[in-house]
N, C-alpha and C positions, 0 to 999 in steps of 0.2 A: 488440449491445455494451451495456453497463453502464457509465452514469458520464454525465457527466465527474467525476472525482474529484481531490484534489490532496493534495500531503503540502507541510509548511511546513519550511524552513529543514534538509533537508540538505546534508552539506558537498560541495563541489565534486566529491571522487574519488569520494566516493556515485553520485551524481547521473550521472558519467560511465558510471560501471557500469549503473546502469541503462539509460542509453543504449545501450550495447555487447551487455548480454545480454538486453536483453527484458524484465525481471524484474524485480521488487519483489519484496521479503525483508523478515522480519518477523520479532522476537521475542517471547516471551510478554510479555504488557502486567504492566504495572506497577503502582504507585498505589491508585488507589481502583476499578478493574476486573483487580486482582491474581490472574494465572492462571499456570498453570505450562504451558500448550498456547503451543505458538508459532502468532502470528499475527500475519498483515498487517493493518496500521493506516491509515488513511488520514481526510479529511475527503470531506464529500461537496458537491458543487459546482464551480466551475470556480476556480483558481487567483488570488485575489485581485488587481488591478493592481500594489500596489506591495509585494505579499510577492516572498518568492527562496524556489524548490522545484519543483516540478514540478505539470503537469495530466494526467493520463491516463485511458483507459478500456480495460477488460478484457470477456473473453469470460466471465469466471467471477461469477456474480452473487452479492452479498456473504451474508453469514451472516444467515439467518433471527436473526427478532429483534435486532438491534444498535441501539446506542442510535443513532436518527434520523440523525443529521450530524454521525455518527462510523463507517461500515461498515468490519466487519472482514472478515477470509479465515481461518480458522482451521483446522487439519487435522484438528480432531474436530471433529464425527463428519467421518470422509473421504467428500471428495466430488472428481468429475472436476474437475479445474484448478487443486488445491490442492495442493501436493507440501510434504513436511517433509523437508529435510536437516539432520540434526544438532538443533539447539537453531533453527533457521529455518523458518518457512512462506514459499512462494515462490509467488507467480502472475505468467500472462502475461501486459504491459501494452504498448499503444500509449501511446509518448506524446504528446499534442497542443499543450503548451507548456511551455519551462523557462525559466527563472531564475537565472540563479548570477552568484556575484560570487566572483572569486579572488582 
């Protein structure tokens, strides 16, 4: 397994979904790492004490090259564990701790 890794501050029914399906979903990044490839985002580390979000670790190990303590998943080039639905990159994640405040 790969990680622990954590994503900060999604909303509740996110968060739920990921519970329910297994899955982290991603779309192409934004900003100042502006891509048209969808991909999962995430930080790298274990879930800070007083953030809300989620900690988990996947079977799929993250994208060659990413910047340090920021790993992505992205479906180019395709690789086993990486699935694109639509405008989404999707992998499989245990999660090992959540957060949320409704």
């Amino acid at each position: 397994m790969y990680g622990p890794f954590h994503r900060l501050n999604d909303p509740p029914e996110v968060i739920r979904k990921i519970l329910e399906s297994g899955e982290l979903w991603g779309k192409p990044p934004r900003n100042i790492f502006q891509s048209d490839i969808p991909t999962v985002k995430a930080y790298a580390g274990r879930l800070p004490s007083c953030a809300v979000g989620i900690e988990f670790e996947t079977e799929v190990p993250p994208d060659y090259g990413h910047v340090p303590t920021k790993p992505t998943w992205s479906v180019k080039p395709k690789r086993r564990g990486i699935e694109c639905d639509g405008e989404y990159a999707k992998i499989k994640v245990h999660i090992l701790k959540q957060t949320v405040i409704d």
